[in-house]
N, C-alpha and C positions, 0 to 999 in steps of 0.2 A: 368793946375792950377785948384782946387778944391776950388770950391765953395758952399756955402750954399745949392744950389740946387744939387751940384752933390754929388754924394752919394761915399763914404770913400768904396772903396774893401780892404779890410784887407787879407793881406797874410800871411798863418803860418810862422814862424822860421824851418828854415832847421832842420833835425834830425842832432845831435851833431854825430860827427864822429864815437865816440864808440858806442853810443845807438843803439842798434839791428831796425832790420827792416826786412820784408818778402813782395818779389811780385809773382806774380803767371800768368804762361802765359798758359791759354789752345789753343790747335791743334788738330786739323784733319787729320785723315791719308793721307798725302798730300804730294807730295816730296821736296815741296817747305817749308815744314815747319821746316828743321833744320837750313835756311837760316834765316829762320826769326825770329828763338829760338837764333840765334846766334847775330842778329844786333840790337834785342833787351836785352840779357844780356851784350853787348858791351854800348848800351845807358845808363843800369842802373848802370853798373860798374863805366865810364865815369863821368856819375852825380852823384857817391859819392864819386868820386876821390879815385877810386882803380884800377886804370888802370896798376897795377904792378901786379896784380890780371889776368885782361882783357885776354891776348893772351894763358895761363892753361885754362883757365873757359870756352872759347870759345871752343878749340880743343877739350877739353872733354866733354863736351856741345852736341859738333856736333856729337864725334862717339853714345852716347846716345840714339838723336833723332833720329840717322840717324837708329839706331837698333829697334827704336819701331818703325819708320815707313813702313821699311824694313821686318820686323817680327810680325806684328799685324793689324791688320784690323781696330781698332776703335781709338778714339780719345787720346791724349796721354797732357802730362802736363808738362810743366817746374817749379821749384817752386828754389827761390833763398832765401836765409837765411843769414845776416850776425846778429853775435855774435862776436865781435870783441875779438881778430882778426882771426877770421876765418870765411870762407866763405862757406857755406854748398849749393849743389846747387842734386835736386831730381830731375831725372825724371823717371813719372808715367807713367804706360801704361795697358790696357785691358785686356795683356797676365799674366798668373800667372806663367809663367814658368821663371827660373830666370835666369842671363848668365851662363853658363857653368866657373866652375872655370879657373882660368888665368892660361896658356900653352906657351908654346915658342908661336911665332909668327907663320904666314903661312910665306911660302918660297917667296923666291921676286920676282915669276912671280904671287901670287896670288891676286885675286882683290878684296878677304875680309879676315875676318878670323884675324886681327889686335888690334880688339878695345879694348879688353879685355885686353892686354898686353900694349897698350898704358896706359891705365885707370890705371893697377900696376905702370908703371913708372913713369907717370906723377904728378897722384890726390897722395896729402899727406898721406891719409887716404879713404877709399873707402868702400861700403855693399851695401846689397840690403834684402828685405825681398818681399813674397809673403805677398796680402791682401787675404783676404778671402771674400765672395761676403757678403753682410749684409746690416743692413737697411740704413747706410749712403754713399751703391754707390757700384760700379758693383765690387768691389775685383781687380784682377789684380795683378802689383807687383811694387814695389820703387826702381829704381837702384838711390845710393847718392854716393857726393864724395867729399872731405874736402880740401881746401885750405886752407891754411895760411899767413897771412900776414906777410912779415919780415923776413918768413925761407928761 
């Protein structure tokens, strides 16, 4: 019960379901981090009730991180974008080199060589570009991939 002395905490208003929003997770090259890239875009999905979203976002999420941790030495970024309805989800990494264009798969004793072909079938929409090193951060490259709500 609030009274005179206790002091009112005012909590914003939720973002209206359409209205865009961006969060941003940085990582270190760590093997644990596309686990954590993953149970944190499953919380944020979760808490804006896009969970019809959650299980694409996650899988391609993962082969992502799991490429920049796999293929670069330094720190790497998740960055999630909704623009409704669609779900834009980047990640950044140290390397400037970019994936190799999508190819059949590897054969099915292999134990990589997948992700790339996953990422055509699954993401709606999918790119990537090299950054260039400059005064606002080491360069590197964007692999992004589009979801859609509703298709």
């Amino acid at each position: 019960m609030r009274t005179e002395s206790t002091p009112y905490i005012h909590h914003p208003v939720p973002i209206p379901f359409a209205e865009p929003w961006q969060y941003e997770l940085s990582f270190p090259c760590d093997p644990r981090s596309p686990r954590i890239a993953r149970t944190t875009l499953r919380a944020i999905l979760g808490a804006h009730e896009l969970n019809e979203l959650s299980y694409r976002a996650e899988l391609l999420t993962s082969e992502l991180t799991t490429n920049s941790v796999r293929h670069t030495k330094g720190p790497a970024a998740v960055r999630l974008q909704w623009r409704h309805p669609i779900l834009r989800i980047s990640v950044w990494d140290m390397s400037p080199d970019l994936p190799k264009p999508y190819a059949p798969p590897a054969g099915p004793g292999a134990e990589a060589g997948r992700g790339m072909a996953i990422l055509e079938l699954v993401a709606d929409r999918w790119g990537g570009c090299a950054i260039g090193e400059g005064v606002l951060g080491p360069g590197g490259k964007t692999v992004w991939f589009e979801l859609a709500l509703g298709i």
